[in-house]
N, CA, C and O atoms as a printed pandas DataFrame, in Angstrom:
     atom_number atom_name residue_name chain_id  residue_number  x_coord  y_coord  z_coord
0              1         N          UNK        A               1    0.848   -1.180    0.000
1              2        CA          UNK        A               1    0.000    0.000    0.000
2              3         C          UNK        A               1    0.894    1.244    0.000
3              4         O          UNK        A               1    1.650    1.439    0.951
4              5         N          UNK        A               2    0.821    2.262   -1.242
5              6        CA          UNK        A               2    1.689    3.566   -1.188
6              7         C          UNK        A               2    0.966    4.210    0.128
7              8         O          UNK        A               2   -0.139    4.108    0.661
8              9         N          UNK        A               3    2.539    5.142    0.442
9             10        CA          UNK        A               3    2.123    5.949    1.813
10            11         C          UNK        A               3    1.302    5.482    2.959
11            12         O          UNK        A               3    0.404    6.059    3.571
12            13         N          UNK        A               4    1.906    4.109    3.127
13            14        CA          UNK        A               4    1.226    3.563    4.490
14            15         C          UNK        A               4    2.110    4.304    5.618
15            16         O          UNK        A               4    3.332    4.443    5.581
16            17         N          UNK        A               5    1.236    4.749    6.624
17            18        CA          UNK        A               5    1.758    4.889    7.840
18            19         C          UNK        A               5    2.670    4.117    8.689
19            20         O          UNK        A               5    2.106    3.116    9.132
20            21         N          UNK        A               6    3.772    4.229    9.032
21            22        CA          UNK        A               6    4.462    3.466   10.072
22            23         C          UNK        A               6    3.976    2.917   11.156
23            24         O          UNK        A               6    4.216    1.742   11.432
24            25         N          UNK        A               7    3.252    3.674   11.887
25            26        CA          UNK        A               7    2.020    3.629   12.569
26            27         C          UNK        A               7    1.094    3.842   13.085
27            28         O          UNK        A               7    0.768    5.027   13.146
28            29         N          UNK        A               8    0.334    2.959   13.623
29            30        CA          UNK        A               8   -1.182    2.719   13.480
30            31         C          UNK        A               8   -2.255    4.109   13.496
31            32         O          UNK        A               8   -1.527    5.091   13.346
32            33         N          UNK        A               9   -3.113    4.370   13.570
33            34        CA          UNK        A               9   -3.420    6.121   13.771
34            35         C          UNK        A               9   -4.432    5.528   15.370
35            36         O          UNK        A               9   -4.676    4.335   15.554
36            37         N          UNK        A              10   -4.708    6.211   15.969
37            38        CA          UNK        A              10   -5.442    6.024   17.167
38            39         C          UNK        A              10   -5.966    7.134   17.484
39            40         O          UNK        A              10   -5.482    8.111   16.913
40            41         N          UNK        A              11   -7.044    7.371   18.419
41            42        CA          UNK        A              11   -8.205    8.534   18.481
42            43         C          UNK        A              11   -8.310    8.507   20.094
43            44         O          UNK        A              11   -8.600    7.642   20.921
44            45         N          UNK        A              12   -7.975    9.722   20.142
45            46        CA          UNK        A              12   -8.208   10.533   21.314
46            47         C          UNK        A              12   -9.436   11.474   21.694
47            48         O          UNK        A              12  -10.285   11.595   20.810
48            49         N          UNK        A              13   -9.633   12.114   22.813
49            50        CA          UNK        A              13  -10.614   12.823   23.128
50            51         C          UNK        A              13   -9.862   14.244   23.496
51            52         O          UNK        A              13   -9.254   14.006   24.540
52            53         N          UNK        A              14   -9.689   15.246   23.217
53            54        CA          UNK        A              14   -9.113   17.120   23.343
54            55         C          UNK        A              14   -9.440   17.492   23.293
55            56         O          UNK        A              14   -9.659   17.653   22.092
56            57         N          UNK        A              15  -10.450   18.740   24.402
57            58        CA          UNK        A              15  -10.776   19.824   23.839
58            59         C          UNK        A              15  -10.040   20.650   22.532
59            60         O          UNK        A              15   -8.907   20.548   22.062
60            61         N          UNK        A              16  -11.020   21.378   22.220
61            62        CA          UNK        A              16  -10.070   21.669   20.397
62            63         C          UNK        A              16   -9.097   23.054   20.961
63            64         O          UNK        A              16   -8.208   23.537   20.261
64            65         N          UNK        A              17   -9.406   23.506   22.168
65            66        CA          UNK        A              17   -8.333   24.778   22.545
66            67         C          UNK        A              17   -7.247   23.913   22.981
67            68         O          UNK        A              17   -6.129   24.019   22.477
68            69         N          UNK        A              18   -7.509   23.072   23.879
69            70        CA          UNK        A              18   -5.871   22.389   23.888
70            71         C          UNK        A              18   -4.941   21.986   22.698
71            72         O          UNK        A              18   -3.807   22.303   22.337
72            73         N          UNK        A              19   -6.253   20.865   22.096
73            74        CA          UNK        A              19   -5.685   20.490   20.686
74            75         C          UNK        A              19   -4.850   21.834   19.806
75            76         O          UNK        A              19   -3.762   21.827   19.230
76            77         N          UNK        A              20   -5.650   22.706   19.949
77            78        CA          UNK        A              20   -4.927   23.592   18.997
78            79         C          UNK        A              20   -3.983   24.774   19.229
79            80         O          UNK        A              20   -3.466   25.583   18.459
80            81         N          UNK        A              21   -3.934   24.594   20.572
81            82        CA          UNK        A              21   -2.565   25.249   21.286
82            83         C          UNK        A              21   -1.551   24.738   21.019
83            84         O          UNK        A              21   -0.579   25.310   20.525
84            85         N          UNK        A              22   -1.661   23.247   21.394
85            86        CA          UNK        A              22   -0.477   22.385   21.446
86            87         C          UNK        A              22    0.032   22.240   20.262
87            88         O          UNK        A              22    1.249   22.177   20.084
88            89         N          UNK        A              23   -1.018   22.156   19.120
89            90        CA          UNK        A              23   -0.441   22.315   17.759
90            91         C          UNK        A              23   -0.039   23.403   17.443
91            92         O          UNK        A              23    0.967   23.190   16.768
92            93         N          UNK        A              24   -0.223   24.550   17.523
93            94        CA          UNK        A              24    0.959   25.879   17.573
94            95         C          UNK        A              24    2.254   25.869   17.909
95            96         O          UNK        A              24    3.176   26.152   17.146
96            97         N          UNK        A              25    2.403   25.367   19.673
97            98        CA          UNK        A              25    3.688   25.310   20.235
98            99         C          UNK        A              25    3.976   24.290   19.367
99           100         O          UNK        A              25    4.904   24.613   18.626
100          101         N          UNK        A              26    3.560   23.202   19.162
101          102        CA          UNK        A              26    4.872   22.199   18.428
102          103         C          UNK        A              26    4.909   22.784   17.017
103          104         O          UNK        A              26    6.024   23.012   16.548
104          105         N          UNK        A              27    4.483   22.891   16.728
105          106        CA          UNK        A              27    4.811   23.474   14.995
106          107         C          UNK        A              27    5.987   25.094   15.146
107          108         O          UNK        A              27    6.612   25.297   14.105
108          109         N          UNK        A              28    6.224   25.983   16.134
109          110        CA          UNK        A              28    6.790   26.742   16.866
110          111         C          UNK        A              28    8.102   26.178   17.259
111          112         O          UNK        A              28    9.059   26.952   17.220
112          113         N          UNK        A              29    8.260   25.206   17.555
113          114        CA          UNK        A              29    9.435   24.109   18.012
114          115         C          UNK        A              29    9.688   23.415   16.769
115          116         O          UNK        A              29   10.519   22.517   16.909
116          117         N          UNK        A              30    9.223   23.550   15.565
117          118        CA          UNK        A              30    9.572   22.687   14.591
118          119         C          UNK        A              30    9.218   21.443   14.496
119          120         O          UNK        A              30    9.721   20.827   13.556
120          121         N          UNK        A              31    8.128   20.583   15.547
121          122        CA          UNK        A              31    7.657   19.284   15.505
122          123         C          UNK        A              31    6.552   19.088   14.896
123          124         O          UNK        A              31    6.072   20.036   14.275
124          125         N          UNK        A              32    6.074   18.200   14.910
125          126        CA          UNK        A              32    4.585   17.886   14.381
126          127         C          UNK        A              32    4.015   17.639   16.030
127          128         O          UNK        A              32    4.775   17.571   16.996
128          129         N          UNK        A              33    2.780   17.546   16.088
129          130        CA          UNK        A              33    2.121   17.579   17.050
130          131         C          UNK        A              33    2.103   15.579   17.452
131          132         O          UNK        A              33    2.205   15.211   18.622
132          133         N          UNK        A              34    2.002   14.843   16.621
133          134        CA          UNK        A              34    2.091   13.405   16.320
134          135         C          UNK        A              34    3.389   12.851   17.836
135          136         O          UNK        A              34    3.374   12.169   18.860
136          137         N          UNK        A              35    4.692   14.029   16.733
137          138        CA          UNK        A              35    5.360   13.773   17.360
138          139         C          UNK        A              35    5.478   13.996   18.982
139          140         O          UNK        A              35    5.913   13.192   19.807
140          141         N          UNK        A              36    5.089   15.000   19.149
141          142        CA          UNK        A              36    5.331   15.458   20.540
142          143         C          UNK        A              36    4.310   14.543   21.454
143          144         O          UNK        A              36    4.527   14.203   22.616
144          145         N          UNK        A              37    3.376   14.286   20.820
145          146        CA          UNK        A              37    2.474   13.272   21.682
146          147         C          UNK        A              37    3.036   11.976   22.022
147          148         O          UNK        A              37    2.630   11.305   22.972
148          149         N          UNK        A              38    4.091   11.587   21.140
149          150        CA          UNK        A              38    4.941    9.794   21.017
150          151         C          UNK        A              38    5.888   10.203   22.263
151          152         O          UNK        A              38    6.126    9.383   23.150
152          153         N          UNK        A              39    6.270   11.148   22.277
153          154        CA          UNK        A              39    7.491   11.275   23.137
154          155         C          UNK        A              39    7.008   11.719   24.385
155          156         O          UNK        A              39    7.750   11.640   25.364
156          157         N          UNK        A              40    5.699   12.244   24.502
157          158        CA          UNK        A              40    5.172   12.444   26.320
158          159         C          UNK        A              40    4.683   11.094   26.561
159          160         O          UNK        A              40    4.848   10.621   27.685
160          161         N          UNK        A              41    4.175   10.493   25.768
161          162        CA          UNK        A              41    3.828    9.217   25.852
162          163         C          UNK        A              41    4.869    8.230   26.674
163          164         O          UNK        A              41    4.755    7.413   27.587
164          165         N          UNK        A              42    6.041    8.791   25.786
165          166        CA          UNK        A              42    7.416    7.340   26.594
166          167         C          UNK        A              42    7.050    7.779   27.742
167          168         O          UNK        A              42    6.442    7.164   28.618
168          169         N          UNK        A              43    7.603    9.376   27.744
169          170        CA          UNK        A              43    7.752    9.763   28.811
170          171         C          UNK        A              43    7.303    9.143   30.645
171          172         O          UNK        A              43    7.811    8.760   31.698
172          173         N          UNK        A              44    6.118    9.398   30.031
173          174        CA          UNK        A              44    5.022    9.048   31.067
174          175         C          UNK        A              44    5.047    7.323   31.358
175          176         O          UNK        A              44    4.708    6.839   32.438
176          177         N          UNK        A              45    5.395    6.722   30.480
177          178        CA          UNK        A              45    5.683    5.287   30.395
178          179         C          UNK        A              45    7.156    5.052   31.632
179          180         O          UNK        A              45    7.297    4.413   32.675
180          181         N          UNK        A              46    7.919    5.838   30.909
181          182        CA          UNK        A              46    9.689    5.371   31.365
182          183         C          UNK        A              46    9.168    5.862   32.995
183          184         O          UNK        A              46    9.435    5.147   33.960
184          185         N          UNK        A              47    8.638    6.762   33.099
185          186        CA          UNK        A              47    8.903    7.562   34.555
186          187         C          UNK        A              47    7.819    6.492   35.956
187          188         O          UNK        A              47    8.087    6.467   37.158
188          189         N          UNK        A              48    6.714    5.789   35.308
189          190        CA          UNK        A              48    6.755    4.341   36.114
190          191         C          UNK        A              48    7.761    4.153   37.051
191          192         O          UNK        A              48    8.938    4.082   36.698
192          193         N          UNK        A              49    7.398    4.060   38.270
193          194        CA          UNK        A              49    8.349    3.470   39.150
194          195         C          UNK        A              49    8.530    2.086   39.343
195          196         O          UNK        A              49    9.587    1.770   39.890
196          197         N          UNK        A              50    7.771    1.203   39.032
197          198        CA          UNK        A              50    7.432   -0.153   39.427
198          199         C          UNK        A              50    6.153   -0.638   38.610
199          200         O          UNK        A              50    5.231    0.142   38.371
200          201         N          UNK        A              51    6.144   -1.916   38.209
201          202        CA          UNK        A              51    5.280   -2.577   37.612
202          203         C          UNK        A              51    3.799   -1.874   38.974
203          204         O          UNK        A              51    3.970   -1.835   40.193
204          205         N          UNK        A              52    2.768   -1.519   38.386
205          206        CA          UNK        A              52    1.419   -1.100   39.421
206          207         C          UNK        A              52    1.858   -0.010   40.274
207          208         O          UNK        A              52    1.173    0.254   41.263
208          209         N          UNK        A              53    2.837    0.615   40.042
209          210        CA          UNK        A              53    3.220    2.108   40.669
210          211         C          UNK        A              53    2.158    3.377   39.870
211          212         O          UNK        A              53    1.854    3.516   38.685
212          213         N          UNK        A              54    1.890    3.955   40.760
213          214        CA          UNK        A              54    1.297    5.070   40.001
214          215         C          UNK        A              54    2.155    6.585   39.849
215          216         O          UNK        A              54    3.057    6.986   40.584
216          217         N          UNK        A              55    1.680    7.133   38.895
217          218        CA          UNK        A              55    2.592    8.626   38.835
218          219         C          UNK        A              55    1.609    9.865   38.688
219          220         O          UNK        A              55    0.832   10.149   37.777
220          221         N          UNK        A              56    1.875   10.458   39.789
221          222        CA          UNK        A              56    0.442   11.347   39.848
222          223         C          UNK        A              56    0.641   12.626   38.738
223          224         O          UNK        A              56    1.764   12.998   38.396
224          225         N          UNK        A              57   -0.739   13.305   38.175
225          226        CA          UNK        A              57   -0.849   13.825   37.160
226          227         C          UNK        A              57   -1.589   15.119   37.710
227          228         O          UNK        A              57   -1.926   16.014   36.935
């Protein structure tokens, strides 16, 4: 399939003022918004303390 995605697309819920803030600042920083979401993602993943640890938000 031309121009298949690497990966998968998935659907979220954002208010559209966040959504479209955040897409300013990253496009401002030179990212795509895609991106910046993959990498808070680890983020929030790596920073886990323990298998069933929680990390408050």
């Amino acid at each position: 399939m031309p121009n298949k995605p690497a990966t998968p697309s998935k659907n979220v819920r954002v208010p559209n003022d966040l959504w479209e803030s955040a897409k300013a600042v990253a496009k401002s920083e030179g990212h795509s918004l895609s991106e910046v979401i993959r990498k808070m993602l680890a983020a929030y993943v790596e920073k886990r303390p323990e298998p069933g640890g929680k990390i408050g938000l």
